[in-house]
C-alpha positions as CSV (number, residue, x, y, z in Angstrom):
1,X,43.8,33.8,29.0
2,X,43.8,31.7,26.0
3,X,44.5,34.9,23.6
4,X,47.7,34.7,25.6
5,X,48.5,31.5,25.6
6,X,48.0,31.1,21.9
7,X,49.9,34.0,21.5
8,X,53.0,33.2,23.8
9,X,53.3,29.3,21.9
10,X,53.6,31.8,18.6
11,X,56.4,34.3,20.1
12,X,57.7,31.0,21.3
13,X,57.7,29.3,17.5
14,X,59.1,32.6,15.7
15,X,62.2,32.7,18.2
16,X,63.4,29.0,17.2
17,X,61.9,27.1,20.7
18,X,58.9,25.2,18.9
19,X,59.9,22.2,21.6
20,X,59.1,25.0,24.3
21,X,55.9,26.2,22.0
22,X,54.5,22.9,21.8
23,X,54.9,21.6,25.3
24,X,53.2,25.1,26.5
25,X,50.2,24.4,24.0
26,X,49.9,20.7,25.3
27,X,50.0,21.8,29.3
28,X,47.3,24.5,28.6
29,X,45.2,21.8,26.4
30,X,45.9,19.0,29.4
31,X,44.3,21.6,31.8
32,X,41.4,22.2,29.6
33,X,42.4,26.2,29.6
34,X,41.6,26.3,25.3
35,X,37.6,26.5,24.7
36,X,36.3,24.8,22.3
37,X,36.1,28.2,19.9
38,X,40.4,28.2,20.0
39,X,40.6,24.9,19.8
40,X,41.3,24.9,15.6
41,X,44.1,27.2,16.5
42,X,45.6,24.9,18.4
43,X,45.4,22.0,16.0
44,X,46.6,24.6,12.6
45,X,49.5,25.3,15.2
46,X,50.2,21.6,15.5
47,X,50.0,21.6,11.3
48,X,52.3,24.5,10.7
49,X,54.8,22.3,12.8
50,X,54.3,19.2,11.2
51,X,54.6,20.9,7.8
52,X,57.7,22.5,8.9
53,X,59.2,19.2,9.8
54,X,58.9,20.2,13.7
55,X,57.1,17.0,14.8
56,X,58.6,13.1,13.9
57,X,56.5,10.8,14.7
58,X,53.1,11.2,13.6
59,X,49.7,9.4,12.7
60,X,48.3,10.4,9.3
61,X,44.6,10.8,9.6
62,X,42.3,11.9,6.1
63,X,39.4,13.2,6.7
64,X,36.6,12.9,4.3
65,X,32.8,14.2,4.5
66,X,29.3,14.9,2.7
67,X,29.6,18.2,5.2
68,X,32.5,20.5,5.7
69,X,35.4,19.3,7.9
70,X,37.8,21.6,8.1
71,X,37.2,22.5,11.4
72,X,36.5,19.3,12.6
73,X,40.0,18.0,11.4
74,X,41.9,21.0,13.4
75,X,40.0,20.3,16.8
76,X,40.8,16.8,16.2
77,X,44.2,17.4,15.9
78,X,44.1,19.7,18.9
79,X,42.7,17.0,20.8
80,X,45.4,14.4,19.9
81,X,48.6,16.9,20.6
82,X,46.6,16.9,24.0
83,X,48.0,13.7,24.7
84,X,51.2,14.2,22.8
85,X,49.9,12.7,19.3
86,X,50.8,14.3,16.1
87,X,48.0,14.2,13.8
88,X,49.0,15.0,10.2
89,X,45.5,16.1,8.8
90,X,44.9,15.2,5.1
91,X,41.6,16.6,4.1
92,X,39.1,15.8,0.9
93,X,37.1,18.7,-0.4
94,X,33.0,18.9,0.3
95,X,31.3,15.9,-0.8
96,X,33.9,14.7,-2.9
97,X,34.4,11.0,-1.0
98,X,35.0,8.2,-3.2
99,X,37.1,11.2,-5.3
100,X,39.6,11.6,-2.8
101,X,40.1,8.0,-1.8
102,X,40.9,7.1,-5.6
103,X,43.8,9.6,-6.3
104,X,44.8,8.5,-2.5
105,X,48.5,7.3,-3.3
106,X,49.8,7.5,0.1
107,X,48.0,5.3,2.5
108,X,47.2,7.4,5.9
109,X,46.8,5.6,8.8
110,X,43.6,6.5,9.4
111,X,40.3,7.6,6.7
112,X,37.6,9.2,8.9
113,X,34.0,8.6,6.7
114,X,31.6,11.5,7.8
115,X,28.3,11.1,6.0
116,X,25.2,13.7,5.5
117,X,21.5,13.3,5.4
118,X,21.4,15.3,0.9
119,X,21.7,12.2,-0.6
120,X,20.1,10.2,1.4
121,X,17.1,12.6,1.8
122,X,17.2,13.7,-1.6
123,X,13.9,14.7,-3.4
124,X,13.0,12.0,-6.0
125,X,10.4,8.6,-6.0
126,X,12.7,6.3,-4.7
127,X,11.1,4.3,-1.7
128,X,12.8,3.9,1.9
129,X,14.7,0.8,1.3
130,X,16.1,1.5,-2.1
131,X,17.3,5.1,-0.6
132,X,19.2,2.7,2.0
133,X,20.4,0.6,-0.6
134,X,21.8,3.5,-2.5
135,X,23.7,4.7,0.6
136,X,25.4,1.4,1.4
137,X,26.7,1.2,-2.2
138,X,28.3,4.1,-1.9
139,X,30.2,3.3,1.5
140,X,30.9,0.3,0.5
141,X,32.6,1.6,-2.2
142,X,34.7,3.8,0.0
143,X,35.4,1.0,2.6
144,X,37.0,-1.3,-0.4
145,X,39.4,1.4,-1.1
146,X,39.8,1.9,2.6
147,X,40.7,-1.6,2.8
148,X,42.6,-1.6,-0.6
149,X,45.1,1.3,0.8
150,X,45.7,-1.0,4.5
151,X,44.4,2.0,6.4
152,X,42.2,1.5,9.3
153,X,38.5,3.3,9.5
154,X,36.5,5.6,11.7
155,X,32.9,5.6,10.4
156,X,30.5,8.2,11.5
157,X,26.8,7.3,11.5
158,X,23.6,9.7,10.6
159,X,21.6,11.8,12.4
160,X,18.8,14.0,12.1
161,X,19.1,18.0,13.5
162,X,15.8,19.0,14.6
163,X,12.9,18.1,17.3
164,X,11.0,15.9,13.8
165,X,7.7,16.0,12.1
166,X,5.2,17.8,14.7
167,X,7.6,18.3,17.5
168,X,8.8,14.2,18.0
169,X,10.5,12.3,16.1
170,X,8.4,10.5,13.8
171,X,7.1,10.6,9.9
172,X,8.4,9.4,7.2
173,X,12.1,11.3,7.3
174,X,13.0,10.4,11.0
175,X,12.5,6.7,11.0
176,X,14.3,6.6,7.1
177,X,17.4,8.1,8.9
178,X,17.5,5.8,11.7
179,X,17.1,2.9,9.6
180,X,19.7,3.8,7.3
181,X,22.0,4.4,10.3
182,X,21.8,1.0,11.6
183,X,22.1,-0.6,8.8
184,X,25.6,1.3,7.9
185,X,26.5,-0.1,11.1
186,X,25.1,-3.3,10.3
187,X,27.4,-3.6,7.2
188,X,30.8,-2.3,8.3
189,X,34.0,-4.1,7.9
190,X,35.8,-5.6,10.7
191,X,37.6,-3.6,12.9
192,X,36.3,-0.4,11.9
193,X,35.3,2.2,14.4
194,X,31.6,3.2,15.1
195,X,30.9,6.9,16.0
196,X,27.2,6.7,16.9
197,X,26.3,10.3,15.9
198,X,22.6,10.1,16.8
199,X,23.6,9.2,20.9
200,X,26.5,11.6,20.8
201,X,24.5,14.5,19.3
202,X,21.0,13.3,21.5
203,X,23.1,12.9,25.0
204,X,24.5,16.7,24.3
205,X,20.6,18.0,23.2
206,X,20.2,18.3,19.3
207,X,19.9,22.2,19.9
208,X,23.5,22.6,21.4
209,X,25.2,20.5,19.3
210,X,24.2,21.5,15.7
211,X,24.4,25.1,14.1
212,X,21.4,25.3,11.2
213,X,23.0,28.8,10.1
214,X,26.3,27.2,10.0
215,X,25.1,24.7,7.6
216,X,24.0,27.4,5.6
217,X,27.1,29.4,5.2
218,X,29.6,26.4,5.5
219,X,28.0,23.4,4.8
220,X,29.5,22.8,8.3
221,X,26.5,21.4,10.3
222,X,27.8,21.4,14.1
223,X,28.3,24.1,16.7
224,X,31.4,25.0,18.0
225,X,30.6,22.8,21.0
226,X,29.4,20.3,18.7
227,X,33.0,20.1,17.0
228,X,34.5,19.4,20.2
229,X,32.2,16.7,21.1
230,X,32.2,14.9,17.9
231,X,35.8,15.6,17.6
232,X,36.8,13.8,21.2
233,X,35.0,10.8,19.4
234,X,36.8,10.4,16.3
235,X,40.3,11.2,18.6
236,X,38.8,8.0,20.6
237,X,38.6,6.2,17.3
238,X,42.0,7.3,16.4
239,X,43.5,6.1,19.4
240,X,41.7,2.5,19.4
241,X,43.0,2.2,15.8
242,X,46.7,3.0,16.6
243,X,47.9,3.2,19.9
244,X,45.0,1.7,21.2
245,X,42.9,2.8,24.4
246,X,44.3,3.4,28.1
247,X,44.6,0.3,30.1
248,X,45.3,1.3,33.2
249,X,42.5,3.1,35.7
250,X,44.3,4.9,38.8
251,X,42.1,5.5,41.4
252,X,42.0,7.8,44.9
253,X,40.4,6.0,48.1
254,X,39.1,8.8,50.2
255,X,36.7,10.7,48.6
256,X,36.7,8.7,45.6
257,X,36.2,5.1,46.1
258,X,34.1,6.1,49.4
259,X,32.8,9.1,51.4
260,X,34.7,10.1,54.4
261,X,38.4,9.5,55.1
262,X,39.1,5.4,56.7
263,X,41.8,7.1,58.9
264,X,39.8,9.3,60.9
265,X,36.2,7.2,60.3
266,X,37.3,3.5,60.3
267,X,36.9,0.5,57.6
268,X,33.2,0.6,58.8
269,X,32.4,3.9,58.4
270,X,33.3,5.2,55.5
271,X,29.8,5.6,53.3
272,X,29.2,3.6,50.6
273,X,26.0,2.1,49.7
274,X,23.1,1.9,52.0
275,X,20.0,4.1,52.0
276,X,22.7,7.4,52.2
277,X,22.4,8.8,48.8
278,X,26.0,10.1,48.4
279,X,27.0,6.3,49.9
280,X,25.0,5.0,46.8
281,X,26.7,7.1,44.6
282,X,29.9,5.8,45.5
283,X,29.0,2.3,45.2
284,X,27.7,3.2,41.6
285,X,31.2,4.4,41.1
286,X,32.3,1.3,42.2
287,X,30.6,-1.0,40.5
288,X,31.5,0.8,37.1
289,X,35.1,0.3,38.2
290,X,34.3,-3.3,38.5
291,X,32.8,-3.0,35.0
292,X,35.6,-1.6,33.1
293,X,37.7,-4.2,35.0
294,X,35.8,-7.3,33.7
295,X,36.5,-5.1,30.4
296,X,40.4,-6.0,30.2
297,X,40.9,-2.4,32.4
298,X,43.5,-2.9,34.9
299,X,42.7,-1.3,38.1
300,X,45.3,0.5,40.6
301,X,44.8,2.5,43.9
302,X,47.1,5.3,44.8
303,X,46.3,7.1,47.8
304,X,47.7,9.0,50.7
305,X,46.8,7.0,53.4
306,X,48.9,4.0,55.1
307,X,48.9,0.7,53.8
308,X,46.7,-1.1,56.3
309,X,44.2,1.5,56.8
310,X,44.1,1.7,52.7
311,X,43.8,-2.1,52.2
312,X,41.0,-2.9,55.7
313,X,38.0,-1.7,54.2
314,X,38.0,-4.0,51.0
315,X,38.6,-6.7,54.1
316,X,35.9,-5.6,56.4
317,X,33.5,-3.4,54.8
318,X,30.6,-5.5,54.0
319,X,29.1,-2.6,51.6
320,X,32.5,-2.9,49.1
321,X,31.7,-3.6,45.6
322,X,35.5,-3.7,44.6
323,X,38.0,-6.4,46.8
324,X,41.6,-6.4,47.0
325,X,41.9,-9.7,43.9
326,X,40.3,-6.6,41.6
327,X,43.6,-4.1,41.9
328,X,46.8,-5.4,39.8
329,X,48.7,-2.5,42.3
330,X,48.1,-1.2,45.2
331,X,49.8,2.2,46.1
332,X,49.1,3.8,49.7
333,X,52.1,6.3,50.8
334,X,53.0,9.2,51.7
335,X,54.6,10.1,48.6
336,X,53.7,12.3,46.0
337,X,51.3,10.9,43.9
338,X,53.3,10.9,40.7
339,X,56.2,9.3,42.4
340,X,53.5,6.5,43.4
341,X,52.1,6.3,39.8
342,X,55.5,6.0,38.4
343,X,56.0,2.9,40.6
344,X,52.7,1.3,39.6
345,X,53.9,1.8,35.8
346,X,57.2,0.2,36.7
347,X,54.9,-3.0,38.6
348,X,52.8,-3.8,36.0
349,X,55.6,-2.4,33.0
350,X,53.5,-0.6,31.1
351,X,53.4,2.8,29.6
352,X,52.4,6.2,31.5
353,X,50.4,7.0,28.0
354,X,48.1,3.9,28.8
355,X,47.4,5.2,32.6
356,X,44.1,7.6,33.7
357,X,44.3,9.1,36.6
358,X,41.0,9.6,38.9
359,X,41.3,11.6,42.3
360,X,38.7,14.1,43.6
361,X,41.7,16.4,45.1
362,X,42.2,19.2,42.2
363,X,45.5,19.7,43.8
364,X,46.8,16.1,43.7
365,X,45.7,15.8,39.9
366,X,47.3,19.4,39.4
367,X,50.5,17.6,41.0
368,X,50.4,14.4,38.5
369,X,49.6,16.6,35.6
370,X,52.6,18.7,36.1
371,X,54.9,16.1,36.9
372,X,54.0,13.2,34.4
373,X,52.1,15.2,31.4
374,X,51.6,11.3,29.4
375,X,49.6,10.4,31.8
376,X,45.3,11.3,31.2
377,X,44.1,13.1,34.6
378,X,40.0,13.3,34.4
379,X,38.5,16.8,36.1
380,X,36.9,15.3,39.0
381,X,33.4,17.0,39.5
382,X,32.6,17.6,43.2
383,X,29.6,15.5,42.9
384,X,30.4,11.8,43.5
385,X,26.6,11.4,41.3
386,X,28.5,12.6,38.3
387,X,31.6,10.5,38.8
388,X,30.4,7.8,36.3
389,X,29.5,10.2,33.7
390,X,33.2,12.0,33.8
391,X,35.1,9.1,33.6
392,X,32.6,8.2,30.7
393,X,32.8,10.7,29.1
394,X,36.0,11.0,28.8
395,X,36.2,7.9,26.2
396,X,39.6,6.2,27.3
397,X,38.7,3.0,27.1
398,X,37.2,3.1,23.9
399,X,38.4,0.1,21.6
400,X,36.8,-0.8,17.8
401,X,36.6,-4.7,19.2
402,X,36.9,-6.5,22.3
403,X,38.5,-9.7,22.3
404,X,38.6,-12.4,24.8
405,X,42.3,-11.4,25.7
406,X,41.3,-7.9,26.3
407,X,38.5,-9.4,28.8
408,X,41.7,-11.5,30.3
409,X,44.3,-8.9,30.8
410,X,42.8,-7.1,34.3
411,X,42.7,-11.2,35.5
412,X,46.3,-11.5,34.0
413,X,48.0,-7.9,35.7
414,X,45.9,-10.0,39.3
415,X,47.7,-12.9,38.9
416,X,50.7,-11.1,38.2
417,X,50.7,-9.2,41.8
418,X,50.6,-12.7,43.3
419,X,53.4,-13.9,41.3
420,X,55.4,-10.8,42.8
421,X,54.3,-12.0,46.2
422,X,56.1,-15.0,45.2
423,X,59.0,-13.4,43.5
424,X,59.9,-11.6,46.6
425,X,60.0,-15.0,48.8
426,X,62.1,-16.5,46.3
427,X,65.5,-17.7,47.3
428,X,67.0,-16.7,43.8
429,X,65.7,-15.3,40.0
430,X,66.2,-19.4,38.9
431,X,64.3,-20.4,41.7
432,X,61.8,-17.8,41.1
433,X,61.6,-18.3,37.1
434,X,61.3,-22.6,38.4
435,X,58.9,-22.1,40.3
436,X,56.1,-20.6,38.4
437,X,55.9,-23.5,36.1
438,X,55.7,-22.0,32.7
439,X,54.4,-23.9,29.7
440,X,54.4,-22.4,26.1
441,X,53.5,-23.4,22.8
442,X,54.1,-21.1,19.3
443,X,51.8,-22.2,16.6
444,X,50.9,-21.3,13.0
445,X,48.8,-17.7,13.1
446,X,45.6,-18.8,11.7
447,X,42.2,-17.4,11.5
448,X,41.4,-18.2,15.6
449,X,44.5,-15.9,16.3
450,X,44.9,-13.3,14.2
451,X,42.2,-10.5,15.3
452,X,44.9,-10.7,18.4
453,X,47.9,-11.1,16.4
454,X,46.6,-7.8,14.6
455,X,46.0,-6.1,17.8
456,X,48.9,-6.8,19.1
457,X,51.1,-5.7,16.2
458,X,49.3,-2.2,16.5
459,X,49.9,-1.4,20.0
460,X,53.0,-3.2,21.8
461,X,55.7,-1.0,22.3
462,X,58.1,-2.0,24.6
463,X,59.2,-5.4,23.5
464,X,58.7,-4.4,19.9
465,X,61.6,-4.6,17.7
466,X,61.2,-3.1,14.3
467,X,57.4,-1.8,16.1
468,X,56.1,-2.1,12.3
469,X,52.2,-1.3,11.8
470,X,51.2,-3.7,10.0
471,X,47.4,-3.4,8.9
472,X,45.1,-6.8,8.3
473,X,45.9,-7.1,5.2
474,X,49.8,-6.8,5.3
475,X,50.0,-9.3,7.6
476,X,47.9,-11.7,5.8
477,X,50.1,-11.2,2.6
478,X,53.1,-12.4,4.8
479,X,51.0,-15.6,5.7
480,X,50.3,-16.4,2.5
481,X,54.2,-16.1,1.4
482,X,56.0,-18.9,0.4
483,X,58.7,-20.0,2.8
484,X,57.5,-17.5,5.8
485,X,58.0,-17.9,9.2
486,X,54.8,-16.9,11.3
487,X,54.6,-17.5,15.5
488,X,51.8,-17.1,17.8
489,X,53.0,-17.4,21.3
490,X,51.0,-18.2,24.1
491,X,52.2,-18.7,27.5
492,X,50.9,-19.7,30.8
493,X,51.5,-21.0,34.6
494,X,50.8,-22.3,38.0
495,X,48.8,-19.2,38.4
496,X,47.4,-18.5,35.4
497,X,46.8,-18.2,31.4
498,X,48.7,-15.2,29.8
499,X,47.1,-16.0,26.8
500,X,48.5,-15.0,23.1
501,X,51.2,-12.5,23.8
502,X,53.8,-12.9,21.3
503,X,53.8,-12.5,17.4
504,X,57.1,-13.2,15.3
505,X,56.3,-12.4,11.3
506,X,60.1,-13.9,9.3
507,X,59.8,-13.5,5.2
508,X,63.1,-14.6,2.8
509,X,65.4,-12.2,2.4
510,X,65.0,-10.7,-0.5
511,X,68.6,-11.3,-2.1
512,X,69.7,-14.1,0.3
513,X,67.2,-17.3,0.1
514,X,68.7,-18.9,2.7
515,X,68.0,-15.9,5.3
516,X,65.1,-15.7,7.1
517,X,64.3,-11.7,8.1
518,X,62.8,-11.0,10.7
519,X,60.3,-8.7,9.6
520,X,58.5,-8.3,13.0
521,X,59.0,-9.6,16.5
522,X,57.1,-8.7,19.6
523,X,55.9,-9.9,22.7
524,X,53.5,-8.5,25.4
525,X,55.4,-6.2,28.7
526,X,53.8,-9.0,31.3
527,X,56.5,-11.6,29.8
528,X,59.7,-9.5,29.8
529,X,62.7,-11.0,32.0
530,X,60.9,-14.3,32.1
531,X,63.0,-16.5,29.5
532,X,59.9,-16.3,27.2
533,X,62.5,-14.8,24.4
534,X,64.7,-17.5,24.4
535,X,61.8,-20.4,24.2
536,X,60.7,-18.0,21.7
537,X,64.1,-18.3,19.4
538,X,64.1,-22.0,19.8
539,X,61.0,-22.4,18.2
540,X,61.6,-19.9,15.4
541,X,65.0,-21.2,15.0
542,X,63.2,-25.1,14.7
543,X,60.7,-24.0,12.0
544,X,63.5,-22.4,9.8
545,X,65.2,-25.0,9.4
546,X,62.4,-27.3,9.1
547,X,61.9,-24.6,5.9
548,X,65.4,-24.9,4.6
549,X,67.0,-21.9,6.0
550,X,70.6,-21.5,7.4
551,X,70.8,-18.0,9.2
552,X,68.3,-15.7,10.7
553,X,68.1,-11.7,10.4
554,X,66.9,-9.6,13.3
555,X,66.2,-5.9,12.5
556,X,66.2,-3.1,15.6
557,X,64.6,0.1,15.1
558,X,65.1,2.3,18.8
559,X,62.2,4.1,19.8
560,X,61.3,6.2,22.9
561,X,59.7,3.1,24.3
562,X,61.4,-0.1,22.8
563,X,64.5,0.6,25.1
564,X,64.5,-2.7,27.1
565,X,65.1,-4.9,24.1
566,X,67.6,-2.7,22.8
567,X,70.3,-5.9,23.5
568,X,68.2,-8.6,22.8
569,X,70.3,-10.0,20.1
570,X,73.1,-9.5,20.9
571,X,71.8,-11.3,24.5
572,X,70.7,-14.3,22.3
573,X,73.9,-14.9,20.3
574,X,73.3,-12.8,16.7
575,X,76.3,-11.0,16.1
576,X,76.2,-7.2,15.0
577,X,75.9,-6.6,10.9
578,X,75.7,-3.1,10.4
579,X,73.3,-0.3,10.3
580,X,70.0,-0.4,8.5
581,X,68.3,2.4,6.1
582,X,66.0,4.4,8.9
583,X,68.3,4.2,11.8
584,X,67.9,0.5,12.4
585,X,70.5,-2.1,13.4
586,X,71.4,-5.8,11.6
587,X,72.1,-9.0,13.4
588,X,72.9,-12.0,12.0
589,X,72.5,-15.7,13.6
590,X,73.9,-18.8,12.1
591,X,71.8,-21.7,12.6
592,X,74.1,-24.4,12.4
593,X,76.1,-22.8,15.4
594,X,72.8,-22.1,17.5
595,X,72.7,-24.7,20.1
596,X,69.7,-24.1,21.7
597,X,68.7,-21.3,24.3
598,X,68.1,-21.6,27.9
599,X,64.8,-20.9,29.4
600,X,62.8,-22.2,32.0
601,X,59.8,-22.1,30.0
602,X,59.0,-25.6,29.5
603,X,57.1,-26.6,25.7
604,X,54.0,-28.4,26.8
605,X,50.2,-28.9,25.9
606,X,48.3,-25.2,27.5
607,X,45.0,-25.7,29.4
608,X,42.1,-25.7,26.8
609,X,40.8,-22.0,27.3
610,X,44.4,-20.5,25.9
């Protein structure tokens, strides 16, 4: 079946339809129907149509090991085109690291570091801790010009291949390897992502996922399975980096959530928890819901069922480890699933790319997969025991670093489905917009806020208006220039703390000094419609000419996603300039004829935890 496939997205390629080709490779991918053996055909199929121009947007990914990686790279890239990523590969040759990353000119978006055990295993008298110490000279070396280029980094960590001295894993070479692998993880710079190569490899059995005769022949050290595995992990780190992970966790009732179905068995009998062992299992489920929740994942029920029955045993059902305050939406219809999804993406306003799908029915996942390919359906395995591990295992959630606002946002999307309670009740949008009581304050970035500030800048989409990727670095250099114009927004009210959700990065214009460019504004989905972009341009248009400036610049660049700010300026009072280099459009403000925007977000002290 794959043989066909593979061969069908070629026919498809030579006779012009490479849109057709690539959408036929991503369904079969999505389904799973390409074992891991095809799975580097699939990714050189995604390279032949980057290189031929085929594919626009991309992320640029270089790939550099102590082991061979070609293979690695291409499943990589198959896995990204899964979920509708374009991964341009750039690949070092074997062993040749620091190399590579010197003669780097263009800076990729992403520098996977893969190490191997020759150097640090090396025959010689050196002693345990000086071995070590050689091994984090030479990363550190790499990470600097990681860091010098503004590209973000995957780090892989070591591992050893066999059972160990005797049959365990002891001596003198085993403890030496795990010693130097934590303290590579010890040392990494911030916001790097850890691929923990000795859990991956020991979860999967040492046997299965390394290939001794490989090594051999190709200095390639994993089996084909192995590739895949470790290659779903460095795709996880890719994703973190750039688009960052899913947010949204979809989940069944019947036969998901619980045993049984509550319209034929009742709130109350349903099984979950309790000495039943399938009940237990179900709870387990649960509860690692209510984990990832208390993460920053936003939960969401779609189900088949009606409404009440749906909603009564989160009431009733003593046994319930989730309530009704943990779902931002709640979806119980008759409708097609996807139709129901779609609506829970247009609630909460984010993304089908950041939604995973979780039902036990193959057919309703079939249904969502075929109808809204962006969004991640897990294979369900018929054991409720093994629900955990799937949804695990499937590494959507995976970020390079919490922070406190990620912990926040499932609390936030809550709060939000009582403020539509509200909306709905409301007489009129002003009466609405009055009567949550917003408060907002925009302050200098500093230190405190910019992990956020960086974290937003990578991943907002939809209220992004140039959506510039700036790394650390960059945005630090427009900190630090003289005369710029940097915002972090935070926002909250009656019924709760939004936290930091907008960034606004303004430089000189480069010709005009009086102009301030707006090099970067964006602001989190939650506060769109709200006013928040109006108190927004009254505090950048204060601050510039506090700084000596008389007109401002806004840049838009459209994307697929950016489509609700498309009029923004033209909303706020800029008038239309022209087009920009890149497809982008120019507005122009004059300050002196800028009275003032009007917004019902009121500028007042926040509560002390914002």
């Amino acid at each position: 079946m794959c043989a066909v496939v593979l061969r069908e997205a070629k026919r498809l390629r030579r006779e012009g339809k490479t849109a057709e080709a690539l959408s036929l490779l991503r369904r079969v991918l999505a389904d799973g129907e390409l074992p891991p053996p095809k799975l580097d055909a699939a990714g050189r199929f995604v390279q032949k149509a980057i290189a031929a121009d085929q594919l626009e947007s991309r992320v640029r990914v270089l790939v550099l090991g102590q082991a061979t990686t070609s293979y690695l790279s291409l499943v990589l890239a198959a896995l990204g085109w899964r979920e509708g990523v374009a991964i341009e590969l750039h690949e070092g040759d074997y062993d040749n690291v620091i190399q590579e990353l010197l003669v780097t000119t263009e800076p990729p978006d992403v520098v996977v570091l893969l190490p191997w055990t020759q150097r640090l295993l090396a025959s010689g008298e050196r002693s345990s801790d000086e071995r070590i110490a050689d091994e984090l000279a030479f990363w550190r070396q790499a990470w600097a010009r990681v860091v010098a280029l503004g590209s973000r980094l995957i780090q892989v960590g070591y591992d050893w291949v066999g059972p160990g001295s005797g049959g365990y894993a002891s001596g003198d070479v085993l403890p030496l390897i795990r010693d130097a692998d934590q303290a590579l993880r010890a040392a990494l710079p911030p916001g790097a992502f850890w691929v923990d190569l000795r859990a991956l490899a020991g979860h999967h059995g040492r046997r299965s996922f390394y290939d001794a005769r490989g090594y051999h022949w190709t200095k390639q050290p994993f089996s084909v399975e192995g590739l895949a595995w470790l290659a779903a992990h460095l795709w996880a780190g890719v994703r973190a980096l750039t688009t960052g992970p899913k947010k949204v966790l979809v989940l069944d009732l019947d036969n998901t959530l619980w045993g049984g179905v509550v319209g034929e068995e009742g709130p109350e009998g349903v099984r979950v928890g309790g000495q039943d062992p399938e009940g237990a299992a179900y709870l387990a489920f649960q509860r690692h819901a209510k984990a990832l929740s208390e993460r920053g994942v936003v939960l969401a029920v779609c189900s088949k069922n009606n409404l009440a029955d749906g909603r009564e045993p989160f009431v009733v059902n003593p046994d319930m480890a989730l309530a009704l305050s943990d779902f931002g939406a709640f979806e119980a219809s008759w409708d097609p699933k996807s139709v129901a999804i779609a609506r829970i993406a247009s609630t909460l306003r984010l993304g089908l790319d950041s939604f995973v799908f979780f039902d036990d029915n193959p057919v309703e996942r079939a249904e969502v997969r075929a109808a809204l390919p962006e969004v991640a359906v897990v294979d369900v395995p018929p054991d409720p025991a093994d629900y955990v591990r799937a949804l695990e295992e499937g590494l959507y959630f995976e970020a390079a670093r919490f922070h406190e606002a990620d912990r926040q946002r499932a609390r936030q999307y809550q709060a939000e489905a009582q403020r539509r309670e509200v909306h709905h009740e409301a007489i009129s949008l002003d009466d609405y917009l009055t009567s949550l009581e917003m408060r907002g304050r925009a302050s200098e970035i500093d230190e405190e806020s910019l992990p956020r500030v960086i974290q937003l800048v990578g991943k907002t989409n939809q209220f992004n208006l140039t959506t510039r990727r700036h790394s650390e670095g960059e945005v630090r250099r427009i900190l630090t220039t003289e005369r710029s114009v940097h915002v972090a927004l935070r926002l909250e009210d009656r019924f709760g703390d939004y936290g930091l959700i907008g960034v606004v990065l303004g430089v000189p214009h480069a010709s005009e000094p009086r102009v301030l460019r707006l090099d970067t504004w964006l602001m989190s989905c939650r506060a769109i419609g709200r006013t928040v972009e109006d108190f927004t341009l009254d505090c950048i248009a204060h601050r510039a000419r506090e700084l000596g400036y008389a007109e401002l610049e806004g840049e838009f660049f459209p994307t697929a996603k950016n489509a609700p700010v498309q009029d923004l300026f033209g909303r706020l009072g800029f008038r239309s300039e022209g087009d920009l280099d890149g497809g982008g459009l120019r507005f122009r403000l004059g300050l002196d004829e800028f009275t003032g925007a009007t917004t019902f977000v009121q500028l007042a002290p926040l509560s002390p935890q914002a």
